[in-house]
TORPAPA-127626 format. One record per residue (C-alpha): residue number from 1; residue in three letters; chain; x, y, z. Coordinates in steps of 0.001 Angstrom, whole numbers, always signed. Layout:
N
+-----+------+-------+---------+---------+---------+
:  nr : rest : kette :       X :       Y :       Z :
+-----+------+-------+---------+---------+---------+
: NUM :  ALA :     A :       X :       Y :       Z :
...
+-----+------+-------+---------+---------+---------+
This chain:
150
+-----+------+-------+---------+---------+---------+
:  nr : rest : kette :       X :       Y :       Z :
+-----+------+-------+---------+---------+---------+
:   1 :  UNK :     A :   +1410 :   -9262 :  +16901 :
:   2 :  UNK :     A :   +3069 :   -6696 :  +14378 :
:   3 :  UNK :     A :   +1626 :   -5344 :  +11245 :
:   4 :  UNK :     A :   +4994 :   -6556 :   +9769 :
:   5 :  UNK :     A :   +4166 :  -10059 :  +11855 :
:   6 :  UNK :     A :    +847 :  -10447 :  +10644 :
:   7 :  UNK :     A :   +1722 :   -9837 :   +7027 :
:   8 :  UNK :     A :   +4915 :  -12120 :   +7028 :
:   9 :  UNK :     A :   +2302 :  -14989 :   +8378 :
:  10 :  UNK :     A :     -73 :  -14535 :   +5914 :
:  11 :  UNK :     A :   +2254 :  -14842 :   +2916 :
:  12 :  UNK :     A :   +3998 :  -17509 :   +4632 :
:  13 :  UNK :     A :    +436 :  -19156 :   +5306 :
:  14 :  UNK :     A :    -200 :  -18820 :   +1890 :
:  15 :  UNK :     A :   +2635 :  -19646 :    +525 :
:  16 :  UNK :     A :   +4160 :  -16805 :    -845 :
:  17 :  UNK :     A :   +7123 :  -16330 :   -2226 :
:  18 :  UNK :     A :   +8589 :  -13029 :    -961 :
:  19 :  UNK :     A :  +11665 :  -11514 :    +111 :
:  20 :  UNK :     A :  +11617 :   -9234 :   +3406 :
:  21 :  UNK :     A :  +14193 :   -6875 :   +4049 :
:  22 :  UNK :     A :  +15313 :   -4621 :   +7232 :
:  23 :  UNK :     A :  +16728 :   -1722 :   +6269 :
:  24 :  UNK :     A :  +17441 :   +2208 :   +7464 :
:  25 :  UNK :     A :  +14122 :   +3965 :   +8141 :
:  26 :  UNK :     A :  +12990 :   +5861 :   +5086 :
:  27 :  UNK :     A :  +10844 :   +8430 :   +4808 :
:  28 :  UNK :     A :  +10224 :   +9207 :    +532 :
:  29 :  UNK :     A :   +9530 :   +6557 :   -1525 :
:  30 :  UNK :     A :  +12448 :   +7818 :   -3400 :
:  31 :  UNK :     A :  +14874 :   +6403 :    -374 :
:  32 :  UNK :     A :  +12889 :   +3170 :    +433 :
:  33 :  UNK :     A :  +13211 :   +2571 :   -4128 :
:  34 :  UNK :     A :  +17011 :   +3465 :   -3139 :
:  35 :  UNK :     A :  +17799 :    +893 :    -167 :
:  36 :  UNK :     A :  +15489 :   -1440 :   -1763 :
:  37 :  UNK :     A :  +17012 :   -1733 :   -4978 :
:  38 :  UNK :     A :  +13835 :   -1239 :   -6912 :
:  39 :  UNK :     A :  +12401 :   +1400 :   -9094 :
:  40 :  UNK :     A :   +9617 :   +4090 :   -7973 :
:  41 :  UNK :     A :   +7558 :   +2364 :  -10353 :
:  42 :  UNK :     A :   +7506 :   -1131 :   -8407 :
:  43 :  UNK :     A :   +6820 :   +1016 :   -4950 :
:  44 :  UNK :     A :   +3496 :     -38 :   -3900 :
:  45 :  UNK :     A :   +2014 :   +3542 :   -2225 :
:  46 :  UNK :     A :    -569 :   +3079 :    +205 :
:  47 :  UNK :     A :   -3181 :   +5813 :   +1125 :
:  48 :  UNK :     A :   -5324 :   +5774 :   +3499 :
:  49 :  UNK :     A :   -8389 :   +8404 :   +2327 :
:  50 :  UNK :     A :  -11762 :   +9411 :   +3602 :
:  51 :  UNK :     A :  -14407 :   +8876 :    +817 :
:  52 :  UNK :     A :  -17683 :  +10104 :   +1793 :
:  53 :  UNK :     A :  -16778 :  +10016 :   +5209 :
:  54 :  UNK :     A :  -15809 :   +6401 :   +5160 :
:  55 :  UNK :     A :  -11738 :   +4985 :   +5525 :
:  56 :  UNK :     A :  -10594 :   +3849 :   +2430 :
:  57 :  UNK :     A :   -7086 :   +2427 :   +1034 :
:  58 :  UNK :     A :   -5607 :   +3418 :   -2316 :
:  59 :  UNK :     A :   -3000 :   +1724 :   -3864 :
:  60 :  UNK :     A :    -892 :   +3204 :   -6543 :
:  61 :  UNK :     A :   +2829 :   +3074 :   -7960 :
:  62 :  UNK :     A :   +5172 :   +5530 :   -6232 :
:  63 :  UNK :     A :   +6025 :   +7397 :   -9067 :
:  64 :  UNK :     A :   +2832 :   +8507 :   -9232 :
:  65 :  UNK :     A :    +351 :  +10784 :   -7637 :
:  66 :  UNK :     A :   -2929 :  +10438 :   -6928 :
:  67 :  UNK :     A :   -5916 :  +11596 :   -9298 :
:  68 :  UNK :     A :   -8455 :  +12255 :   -7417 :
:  69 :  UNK :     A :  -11201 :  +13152 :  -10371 :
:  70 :  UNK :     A :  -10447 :   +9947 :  -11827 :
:  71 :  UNK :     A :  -10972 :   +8650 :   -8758 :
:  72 :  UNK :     A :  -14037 :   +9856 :   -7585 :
:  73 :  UNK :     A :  -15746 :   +9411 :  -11269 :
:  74 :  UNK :     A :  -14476 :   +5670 :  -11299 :
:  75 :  UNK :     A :  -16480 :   +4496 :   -8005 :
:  76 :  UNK :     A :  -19078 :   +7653 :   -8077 :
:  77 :  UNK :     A :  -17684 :   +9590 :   -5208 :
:  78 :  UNK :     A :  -18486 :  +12758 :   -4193 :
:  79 :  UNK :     A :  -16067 :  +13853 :   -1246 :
:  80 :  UNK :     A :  -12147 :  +12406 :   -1416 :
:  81 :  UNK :     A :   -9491 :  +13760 :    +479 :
:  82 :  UNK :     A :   -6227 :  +12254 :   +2208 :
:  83 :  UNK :     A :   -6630 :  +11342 :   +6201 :
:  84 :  UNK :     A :   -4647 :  +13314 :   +8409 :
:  85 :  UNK :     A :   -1192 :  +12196 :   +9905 :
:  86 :  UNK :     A :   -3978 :  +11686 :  +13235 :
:  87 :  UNK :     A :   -6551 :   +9797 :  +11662 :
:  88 :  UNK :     A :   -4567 :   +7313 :   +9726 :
:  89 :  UNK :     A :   -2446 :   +6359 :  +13611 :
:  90 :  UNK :     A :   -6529 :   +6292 :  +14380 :
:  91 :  UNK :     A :   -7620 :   +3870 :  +11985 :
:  92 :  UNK :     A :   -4101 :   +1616 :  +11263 :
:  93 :  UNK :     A :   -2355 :   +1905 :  +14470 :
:  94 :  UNK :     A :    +529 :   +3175 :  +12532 :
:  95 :  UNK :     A :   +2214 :   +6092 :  +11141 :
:  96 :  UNK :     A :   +2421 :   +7477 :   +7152 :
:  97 :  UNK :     A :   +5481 :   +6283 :   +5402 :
:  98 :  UNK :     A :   +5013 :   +2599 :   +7231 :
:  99 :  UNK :     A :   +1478 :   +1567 :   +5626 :
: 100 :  UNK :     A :   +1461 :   -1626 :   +3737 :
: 101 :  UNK :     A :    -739 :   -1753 :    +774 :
: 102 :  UNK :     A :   -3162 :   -4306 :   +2392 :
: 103 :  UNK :     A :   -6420 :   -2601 :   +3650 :
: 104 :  UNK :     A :   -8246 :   -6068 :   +4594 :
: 105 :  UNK :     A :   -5345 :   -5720 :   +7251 :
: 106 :  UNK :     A :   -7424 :   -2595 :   +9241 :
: 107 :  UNK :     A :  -10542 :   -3817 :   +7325 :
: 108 :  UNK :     A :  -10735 :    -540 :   +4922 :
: 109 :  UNK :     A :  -11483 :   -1470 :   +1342 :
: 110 :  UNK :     A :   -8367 :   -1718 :   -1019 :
: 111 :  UNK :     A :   -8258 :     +91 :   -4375 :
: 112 :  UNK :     A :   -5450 :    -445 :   -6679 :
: 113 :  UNK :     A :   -4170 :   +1616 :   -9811 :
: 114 :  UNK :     A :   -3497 :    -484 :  -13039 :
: 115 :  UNK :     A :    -677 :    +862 :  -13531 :
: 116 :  UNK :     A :    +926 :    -920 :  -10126 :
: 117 :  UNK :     A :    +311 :   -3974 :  -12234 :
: 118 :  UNK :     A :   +3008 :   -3149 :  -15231 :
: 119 :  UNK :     A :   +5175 :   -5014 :  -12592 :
: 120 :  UNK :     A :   +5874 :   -7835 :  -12110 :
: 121 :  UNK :     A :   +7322 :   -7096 :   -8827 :
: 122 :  UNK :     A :   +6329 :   -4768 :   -6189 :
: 123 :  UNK :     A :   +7732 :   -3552 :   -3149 :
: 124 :  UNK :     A :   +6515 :   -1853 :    +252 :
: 125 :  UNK :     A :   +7315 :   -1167 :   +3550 :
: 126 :  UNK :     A :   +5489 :   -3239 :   +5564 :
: 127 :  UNK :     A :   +3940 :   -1468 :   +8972 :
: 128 :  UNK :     A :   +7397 :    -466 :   +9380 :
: 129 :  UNK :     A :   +9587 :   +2538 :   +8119 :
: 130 :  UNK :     A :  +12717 :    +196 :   +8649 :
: 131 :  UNK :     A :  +11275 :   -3208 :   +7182 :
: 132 :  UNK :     A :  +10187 :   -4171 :   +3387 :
: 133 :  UNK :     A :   +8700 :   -6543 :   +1652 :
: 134 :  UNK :     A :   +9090 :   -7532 :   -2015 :
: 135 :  UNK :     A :   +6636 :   -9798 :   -4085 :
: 136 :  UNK :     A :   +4963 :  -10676 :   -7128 :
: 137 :  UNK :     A :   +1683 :   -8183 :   -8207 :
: 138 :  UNK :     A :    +103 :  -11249 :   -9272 :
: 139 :  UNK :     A :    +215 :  -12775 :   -5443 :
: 140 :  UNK :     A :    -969 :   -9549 :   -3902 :
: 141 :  UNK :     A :   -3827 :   -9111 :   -6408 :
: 142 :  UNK :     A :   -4872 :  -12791 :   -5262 :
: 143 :  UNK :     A :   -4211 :  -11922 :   -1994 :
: 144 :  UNK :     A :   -5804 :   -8559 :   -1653 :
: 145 :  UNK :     A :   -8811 :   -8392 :   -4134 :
: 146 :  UNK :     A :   -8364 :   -4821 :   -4261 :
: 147 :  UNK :     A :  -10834 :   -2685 :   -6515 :
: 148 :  UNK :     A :   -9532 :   -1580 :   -9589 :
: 149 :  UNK :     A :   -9084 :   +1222 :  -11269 :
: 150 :  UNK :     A :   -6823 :   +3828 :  -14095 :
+-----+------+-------+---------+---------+---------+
């Protein structure tokens, strides 16, 4: 089963109300806020980072980069950088630009920025550059249980 398989089933499982779209590939976040019709703002970034040696997944709004110092001060850690191209095929089984913001998917811990949350709808692709999905913050958060963080 798909990433995009598995994801569709859980929020159908749980029922979610969602919308899932197929689309050209993309490759910014820029072009997926284009075909999608949302903002950068609602784009739900996914990261997959090595913090203290250990796989970790950062969520944050597209439109925004990631701070690492505020980072690394809010959950006391000492070494953060991005994976490589390599180690995030390694650890997700798929490639940057398709990662959907759910960690407990590839069993990495999920933290999310607040300011994701000033939506009430966010989008992302969804272990897929060519497929999307759209949904409500609120469902994710109660899906996800991601750490939190500014």
């Amino acid at each position: 089963m798909t990433v995009n398989q598995r994801i569709i089933e859980l929020l159908d499982e749980q029922k979610i109300i969602y919308r899932s779209l197929e689309h050209a590939p993309t490759k910014t976040c820029a072009d997926a806020a284009n075909i999608r019709g949302t903002t950068l703002e609602q784009g739900a970034k996914a990261l997959v980072c090595i913090a203290d040696k250990k796989p970790v997944m950062i969520v944050l709004p597209c439109s925004q980069k990631l701070d690492t110092k505020t980072f690394k001060l809010a959950f006391k850690v000492k070494d953060l950088r991005f994976a490589t191209p390599e180690e995030v095929t390694q650890i997700t089984g798929l490639v940057i630009g398709s990662i959907p913001p759910f960690g407990s998917l590839f069993e990495l811990p999920t933290y999310l920025n607040t300011a994701l949350g000033k939506n009430t709808q966010i989008a992302f692709n969804a272990g897929d550059v060519s497929r999307s999905v759209i949904m409500n913050f609120a469902d994710f958060v109660s899906l996800e249980h991601p750490q939190v963080f500014e």
